[in-house]
C-alpha angles and dihedrals in degrees: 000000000000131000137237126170109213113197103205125161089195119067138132132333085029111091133191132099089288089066093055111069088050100037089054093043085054095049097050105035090074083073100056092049102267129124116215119205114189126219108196134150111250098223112040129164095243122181089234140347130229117180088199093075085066086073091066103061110093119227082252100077125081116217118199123199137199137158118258123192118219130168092246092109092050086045099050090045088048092045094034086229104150098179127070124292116269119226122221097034088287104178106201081170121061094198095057089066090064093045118111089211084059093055101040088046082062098050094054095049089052106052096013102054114036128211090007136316089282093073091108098063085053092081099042089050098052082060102050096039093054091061090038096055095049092055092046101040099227122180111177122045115195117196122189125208145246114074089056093208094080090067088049079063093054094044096060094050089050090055097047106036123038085249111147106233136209123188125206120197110199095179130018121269117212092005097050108128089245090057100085083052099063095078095230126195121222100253089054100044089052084050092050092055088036088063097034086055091053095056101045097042089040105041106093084225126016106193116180125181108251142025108263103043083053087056083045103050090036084068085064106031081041091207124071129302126213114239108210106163133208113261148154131292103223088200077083106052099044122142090356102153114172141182124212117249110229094192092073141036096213121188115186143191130194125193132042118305117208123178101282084057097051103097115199091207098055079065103041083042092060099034083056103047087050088048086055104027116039084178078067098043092053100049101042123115122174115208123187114181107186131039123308137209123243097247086057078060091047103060094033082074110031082054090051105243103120090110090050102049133091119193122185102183088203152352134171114277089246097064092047099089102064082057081060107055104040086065119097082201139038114211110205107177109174127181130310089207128116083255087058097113097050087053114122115170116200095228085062087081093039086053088048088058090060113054095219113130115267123211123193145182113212148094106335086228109020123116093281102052085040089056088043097053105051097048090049085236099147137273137340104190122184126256092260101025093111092166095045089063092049095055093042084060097043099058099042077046087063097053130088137168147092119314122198136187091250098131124206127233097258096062098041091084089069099061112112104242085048083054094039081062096058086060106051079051083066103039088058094051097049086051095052088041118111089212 
């Protein structure tokens, strides 16, 4: 069996939407012949943790663990924050937004630590690997990004071994919608393209997970970039038969929410439909599965649906999926940021498994409404079309039936192990490769 090395900060236990795409990979790559072997930290400061996601990774794949020191501890003790740290400036506090620790904390990570603050296990890790990779004849090392660090590890074991290296960038790097709030100087700024440069013009193959970032990152790697995007794993939505429950009109979101993600419109819509249809207002039920910013609480309750609303800050992934199917709608609200048509959430596949109409708020041609479109999967309003997302929720109102998990063609090719076999396309070519 062949061997590939995968550099990934996020692994179970830890949870959250950055576990999923490697974890999948590695579940699926015994299959086509490959052998993965993990390098994670083994005490990472993870957004959340799910022991359920232990269960997924097959007896074939070596995990390696080592520790790994990062600031968070001193952050947490300067800013008073106790809980995990959130990713994508997620505020769950209102009051830590008005904090000058908080502030000056982001100014620190942003020109003191680059890439991120996992810059300090890049070094310890070089060394390691080096001697990992020779005893297990190893041939291919995978890092995934962010953090960005992880490729600055890969880099260093391309430049000194003869290892063949793919870099996947998850999220954007100097384009991701959070950049413009570090408060970067400069000199920093010019640091943080400079590395991001290296990796994309050094690595032997750069893959990303949707059609414009790739545009995006080939200006800069000025070759072609892979395109492997996120998906479903259809293992977890075997045998899943529902009925609608015309008691309620329930409309549900899983995954975090931070500001960006926080529409207006999706508030003054609904206000609006239950104004104008009590049918509507009586039925209505609003489910968010994930954390949610302050400002998401907020409106829930300027707009007058606290008593509608139910929030479960988190469950296991493996108990997501019943949240799923009991909704008659799928919200998918995605950034209002210049990055927004490049934006590809994760949820937006595991929506796709289910058949349940998705509506989301987001760019009217970016990567998610294309997707969306062409898998007839729901709605993809613009940011200001208030009356496009009424009438989005009226008409899935007016529907009612039986769903099952029978998936069309057009969605198959966005299964994992469907996926899984995209990247072993890639990893034999880069290994017949003279590069």
């Amino acid at each position: 069996m062949k061997k590939v090395l995968i550099i990934s900060y996020y692994w179970p236990p830890s949870g959250g939407a950055g576990v999923q795409r490697w974890l999948k990979f590695a579940k699926y790559l015994p299959e086509f012949g490959w052998e993965p072997h993990i390098y994670t930290p083994s005490n990472p400061e993870a957004p959340a943790y799910d022991d359920s996601l232990l269960n997924e990774i097959p007896e074939e794949v070596v995990v390696v663990k080592r520790k790994i020191f990062e600031p968070y501890s001193f952050y947490k003790k300067f800013t008073g924050n106790k809980g995990n740290v959130n990713a994508g400036f997620l505020s769950e506090n209102e009051d830590s937004r008005k904090k000058f620790t908080e502030s000056l904390s982001i100014w620190i990570r942003g020109n003191l630590f680059i890439p991120d603050a996992r810059i300090m296990w890049v070094k310890p890790s070089t060394k390691f690997l080096r001697k990992y990779i020779e005893e297990n004849n190893i041939k291919v090392v995978i890092s995934t990004g962010p953090p960005h660090s992880m490729h600055l590890i890969a880099k260093k074991l391309k430049a000194k071994t003869n290892i063949k290296w793919i870099a996947d960038f998850r999220d954007p790097w100097t384009n991701i919608d959070f950049y413009k709030d570090l408060m970067l100087t400069k000199v920093a700024d010019k640091k943080h393209h400079k590395l991001e440069k290296s990796v994309l013009q050094q690595a032997n193959k750069v893959i990303t997970i949707g059609n414009t970032m790739a545009k995006e990152l080939e200006k800069v790697r000025r070759s072609s970039i892979d395109v492997i995007t996120n998906g479903y794993d259809l293992s977890d939505f075997n045998d899943v038969v529902t009925k609608i429950d015309n008691h309620y009109f329930t409309i549900t979101h899983v995954g975090s929410i931070n500001s960006d993600r926080n529409h207006d419109i999706f508030w003054k819509a609904l206000r609006d439909l239950c104004n104008k249809n009590k049918e509507f207002e009586l039925k209505l039920k609003l489910v968010f599965v994930g954390k949610l910013d302050y400002q998401v609480i907020k409106s829930i309750k300027d707009y007058n649906f606290t008593d509608k609303t139910e929030i479960i800050s988190y469950i296991p992934h493996n108990e997501i999926i019943k949240y799923l199917y009991s909704a008659n709608c799928l919200y998918l609200p995605l950034n209002n940021t210049p990055n927004a048509k490049g934006v590809l959430s994760g949820k937006l596949f595991e929506y796709l498994a289910t058949n349940i109409d998705i509506v989301g708020i987001g760019h009217p041609n970016g990567d998610a409404a294309e997707i969306i479109s062409k898998t007839k999967s729901g709605y993809m309003i613009d940011f200001n079309d208030k009356t496009g997302l009424i009438n989005a929720f009226e008409t899935i109102f007016k529907k009612e039936g039986l769903l099952t998990n029978t998936i069309s063609e057009d969605r198959l090719k966005y299964s994992r192990k469907e996926l899984t076999r995209d990247l072993v396309k890639i990893l034999e070519e880069i290994l017949q490769a003279d590069l």
